[in-house]
C-alpha positions in Angstrom: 126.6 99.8 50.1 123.7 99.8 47.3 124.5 103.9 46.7 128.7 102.5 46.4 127.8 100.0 44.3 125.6 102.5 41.8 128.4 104.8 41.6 131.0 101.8 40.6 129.0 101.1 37.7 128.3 104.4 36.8 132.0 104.3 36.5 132.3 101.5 34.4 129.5 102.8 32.4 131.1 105.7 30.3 128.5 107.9 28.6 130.7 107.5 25.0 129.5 104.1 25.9 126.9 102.1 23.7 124.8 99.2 24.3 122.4 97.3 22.4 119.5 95.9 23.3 116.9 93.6 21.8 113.3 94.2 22.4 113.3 97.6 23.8 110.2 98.7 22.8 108.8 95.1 25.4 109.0 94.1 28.5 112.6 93.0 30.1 113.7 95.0 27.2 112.8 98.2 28.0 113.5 98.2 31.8 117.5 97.3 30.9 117.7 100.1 28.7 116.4 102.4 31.6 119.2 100.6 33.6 121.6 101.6 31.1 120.7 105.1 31.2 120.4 105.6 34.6 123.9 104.6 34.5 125.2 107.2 32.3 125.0 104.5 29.3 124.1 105.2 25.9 121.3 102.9 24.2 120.8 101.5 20.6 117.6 99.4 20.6 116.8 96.5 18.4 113.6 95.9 17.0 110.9 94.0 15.0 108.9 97.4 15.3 110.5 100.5 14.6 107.6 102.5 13.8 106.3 101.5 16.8 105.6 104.0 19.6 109.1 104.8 21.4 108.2 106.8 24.5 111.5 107.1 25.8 112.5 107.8 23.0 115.7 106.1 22.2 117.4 105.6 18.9 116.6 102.4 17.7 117.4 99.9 14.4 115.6 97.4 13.0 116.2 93.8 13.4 117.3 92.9 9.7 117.1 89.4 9.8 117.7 88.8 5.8 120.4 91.3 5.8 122.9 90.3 7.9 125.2 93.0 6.7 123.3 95.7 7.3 122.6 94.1 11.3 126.7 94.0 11.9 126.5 97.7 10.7 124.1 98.6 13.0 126.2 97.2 16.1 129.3 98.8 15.2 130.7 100.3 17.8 128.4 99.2 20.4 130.6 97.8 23.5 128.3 95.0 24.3 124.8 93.2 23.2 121.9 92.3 25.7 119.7 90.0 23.5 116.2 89.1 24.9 114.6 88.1 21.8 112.2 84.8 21.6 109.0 84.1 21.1 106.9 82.3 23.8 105.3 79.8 21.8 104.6 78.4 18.1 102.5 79.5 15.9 102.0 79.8 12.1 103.3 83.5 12.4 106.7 82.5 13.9 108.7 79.8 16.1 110.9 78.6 18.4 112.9 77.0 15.6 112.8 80.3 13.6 114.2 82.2 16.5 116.6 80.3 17.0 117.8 80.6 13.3 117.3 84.5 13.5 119.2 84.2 17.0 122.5 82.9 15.5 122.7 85.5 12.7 122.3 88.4 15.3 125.4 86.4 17.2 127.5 86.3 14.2 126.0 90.0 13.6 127.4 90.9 16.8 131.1 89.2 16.2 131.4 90.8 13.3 131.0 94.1 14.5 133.5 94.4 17.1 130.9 93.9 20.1 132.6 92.7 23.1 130.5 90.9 25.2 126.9 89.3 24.8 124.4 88.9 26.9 121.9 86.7 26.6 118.5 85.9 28.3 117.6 81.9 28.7 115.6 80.1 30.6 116.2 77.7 33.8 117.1 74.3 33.0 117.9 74.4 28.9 117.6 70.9 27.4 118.9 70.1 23.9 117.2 66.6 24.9 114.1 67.6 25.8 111.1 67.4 23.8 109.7 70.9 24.3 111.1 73.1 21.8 111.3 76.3 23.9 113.9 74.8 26.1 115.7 72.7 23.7 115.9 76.0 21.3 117.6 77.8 24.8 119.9 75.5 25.0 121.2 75.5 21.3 121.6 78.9 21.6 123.7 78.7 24.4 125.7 76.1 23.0 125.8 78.9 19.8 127.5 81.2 22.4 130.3 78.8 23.7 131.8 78.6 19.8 131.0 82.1 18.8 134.5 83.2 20.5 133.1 86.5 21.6 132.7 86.3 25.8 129.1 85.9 27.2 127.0 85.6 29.6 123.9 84.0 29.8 120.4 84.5 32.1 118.2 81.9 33.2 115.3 83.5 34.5 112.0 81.1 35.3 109.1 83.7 35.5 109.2 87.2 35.5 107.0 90.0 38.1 106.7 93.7 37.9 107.3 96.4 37.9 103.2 97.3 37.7 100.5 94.9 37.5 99.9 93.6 33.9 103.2 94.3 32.9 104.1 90.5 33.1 101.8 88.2 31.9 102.0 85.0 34.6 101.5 86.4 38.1 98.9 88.4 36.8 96.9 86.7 35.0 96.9 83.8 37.8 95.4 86.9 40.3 92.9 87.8 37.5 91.5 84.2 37.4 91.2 84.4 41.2 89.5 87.6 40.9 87.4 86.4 38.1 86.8 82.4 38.8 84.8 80.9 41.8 87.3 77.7 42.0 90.8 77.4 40.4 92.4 73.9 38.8 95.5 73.3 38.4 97.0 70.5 35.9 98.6 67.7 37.9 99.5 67.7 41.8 100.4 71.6 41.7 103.4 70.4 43.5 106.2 71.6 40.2 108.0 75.1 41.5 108.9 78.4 40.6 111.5 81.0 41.7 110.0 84.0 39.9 112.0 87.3 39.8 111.8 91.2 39.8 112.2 92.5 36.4 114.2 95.2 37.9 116.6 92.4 39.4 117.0 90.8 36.2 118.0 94.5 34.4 120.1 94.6 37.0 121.3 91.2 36.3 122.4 92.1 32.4 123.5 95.4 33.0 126.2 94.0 35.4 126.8 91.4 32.8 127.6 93.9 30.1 129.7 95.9 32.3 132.3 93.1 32.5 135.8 93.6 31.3 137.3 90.3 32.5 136.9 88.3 28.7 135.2 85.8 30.8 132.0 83.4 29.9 129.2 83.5 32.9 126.2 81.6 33.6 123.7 82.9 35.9 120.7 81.4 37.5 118.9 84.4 37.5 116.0 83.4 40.1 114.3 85.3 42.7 114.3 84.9 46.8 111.2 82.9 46.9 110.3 79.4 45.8 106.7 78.8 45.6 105.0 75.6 44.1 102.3 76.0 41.9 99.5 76.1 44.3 101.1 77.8 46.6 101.3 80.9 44.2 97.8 80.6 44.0 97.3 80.2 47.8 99.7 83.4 48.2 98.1 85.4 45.2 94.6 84.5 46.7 95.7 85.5 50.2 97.3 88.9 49.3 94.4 90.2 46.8 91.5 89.0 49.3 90.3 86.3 46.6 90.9 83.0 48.5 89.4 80.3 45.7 89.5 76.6 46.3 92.3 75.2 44.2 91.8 71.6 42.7 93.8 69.3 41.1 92.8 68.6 37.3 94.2 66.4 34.4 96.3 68.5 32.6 93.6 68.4 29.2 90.9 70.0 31.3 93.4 72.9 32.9 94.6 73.0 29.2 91.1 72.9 27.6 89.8 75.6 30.6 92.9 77.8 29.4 92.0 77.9 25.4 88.4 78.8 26.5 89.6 81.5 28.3 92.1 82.8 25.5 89.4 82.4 23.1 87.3 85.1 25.2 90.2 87.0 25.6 91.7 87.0 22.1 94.6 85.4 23.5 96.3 81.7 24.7 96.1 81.9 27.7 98.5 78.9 28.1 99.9 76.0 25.6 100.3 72.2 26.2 103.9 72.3 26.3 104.0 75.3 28.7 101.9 73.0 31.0 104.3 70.3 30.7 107.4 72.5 31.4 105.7 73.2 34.6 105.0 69.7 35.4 108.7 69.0 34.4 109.7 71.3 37.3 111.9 73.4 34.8 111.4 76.8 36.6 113.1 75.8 39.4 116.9 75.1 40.0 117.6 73.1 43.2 120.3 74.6 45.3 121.6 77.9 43.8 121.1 81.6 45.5 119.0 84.2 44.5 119.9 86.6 42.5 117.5 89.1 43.0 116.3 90.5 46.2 113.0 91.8 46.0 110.4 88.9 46.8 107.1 88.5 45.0 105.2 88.3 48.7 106.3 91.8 49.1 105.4 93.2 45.7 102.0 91.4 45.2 101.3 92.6 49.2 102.5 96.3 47.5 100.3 96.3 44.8 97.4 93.9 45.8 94.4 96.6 45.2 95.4 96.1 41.4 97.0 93.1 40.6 95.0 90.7 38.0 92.2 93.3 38.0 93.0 93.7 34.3 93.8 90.8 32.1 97.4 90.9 30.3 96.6 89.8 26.9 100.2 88.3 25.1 98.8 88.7 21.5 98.0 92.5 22.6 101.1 93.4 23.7 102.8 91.6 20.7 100.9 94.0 18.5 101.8 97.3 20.2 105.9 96.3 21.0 
């Protein structure tokens, strides 16, 4: 069934075909351009970093935020967008609020040029309400899509995993503090849940999205076959790598506090404030919706247990190289 389904969308996926995506040269990025390809697709990629190293070597454009012009050029012809740009957290460098701004001119970029569906990568349970600016800026993006008038559809992922250790930043750094760590706090009850899910499921995900011909808008709750709760991940993760820690509820400011210190070693942050409270909130889970991926983090941490969290992923690292 798989093998039919591959050859469908190799089908759909004429090699005259173009698609752009955002962030290439990252993480989500770069496995739904292999996606593409491996489906006979051709790929533009979109980036912050041109000069950057490109490995796979695809053609790629920079993101021209102050031209706008010159950003419509560069998606002419292109049959449909995959956007995963963001930024995971404030700073004096750049924002949520700024990528939101720069979000809506690579929209109207994209209407302007012809393109004829968007994808879009969110997050689970957007909030133009909410006081956290990395959910409330989701959702005014997505509410950006619904009066573009160019058909969509939008991903709400909660955490990513794979495809190698260190290549998402969550799961392993949570096995690198058990590795690392003789006891493990987490802020609050640890009760707040997570449905995290296969990077290669979510390519997947966007690939079939910008496939579609039917002109119609999609929402997808793009989470994985498992729910864990936060200490449960830990209890799993410990289990898995052989580094069963005691887990301990702590206020929030001493998880928070225990996290800086541990960026500061590490040149990193480790975590913020208001990534803590989204967590508390419960906003990476959604209550009663299927899975959309199939491969479960219990069988890929089992998988690749002899090196999962034995290095640390450093964010402000990886931002430097992609």
């Amino acid at each position: 069934m798989e093998n039919r389904e591959n050859e469908v969308r190799r089908n759909e996926c004429g090699s005259s075909d173009v698609f752009a995506v955002t962030g290439i040269l990252g993480y989500s990025g770069r496995y739904m351009a292999r996606e593409i390809e491996r489906l006979s697709g051709r790929v533009l990629g979109l980036t912050n970093s041109p000069d950057k190293p490109n490995p796979d070597g695809w053609r790629l454009c920079p993101l021209c935020w102050d031209d706008p012009d010159s950003l419509a050029e560069s998606l002419r012809g292109c049959r449909s967008l995959i956007n995963t740009y963001w930024v995971r957290f404030n700073t004096r460098w750049f924002s949520h609020a700024q990528a939101v701004e720069r979000t809506k001119v690579l929209f109207e970029a994209a209407r302007r040029a012809g393109v004829t569906r968007i994808v879009h990568v969110s997050i689970t349970c957007p909030d133009a309400r909410s006081s956290l600016s990395y959910f409330r800026g989701k959702a005014v993006l997505e509410k950006e899509l619904e009066g573009l008038g160019v058909p969509y559809s939008v991903l709400r992922p909660a955490v990513l995993f794979g495809e190698e250790p260190g290549e998402d930043i969550l799961i392993n750094n949570m096995a690198w503090v058990l590795r690392h760590l003789p006891v493990v706090g987490v802020p609050g009850n640890g009760k707040y849940r997570l449905q995290p899910i296969h990077v290669r499921d979510l390519a997947a995900l966007a690939v079939r999205e910008a496939l579609r011909e039917d002109g119609k808008n999609n929402v997808v709750e793009a989470v994985g076959p498992e729910t864990y709760t936060f200490y449960e991940l830990f209890s799993m993760l410990g289990r898995v790598t052989g580094c069963r820690r005691p887990v301990l509820s702590v206020s929030p400011w001493i998880a928070y506090a225990a996290a800086c210190i541990m960026g500061i070693f590490h040149r990193d942050v480790m975590l913020t404030r208001d990534e803590i409270r989204g967590l508390m909130e419960d906003r990476l889970h959604v209550e009663g919706v299927p899975s959309a991926g199939s491969i479960r983090l219990s069988a890929w941490a089992e998988k690749h247990a002899a090196e999962l969290g034995k290095t640390y992923a450093c964010e402000m690292a990886r931002r430097k190289r992609s």
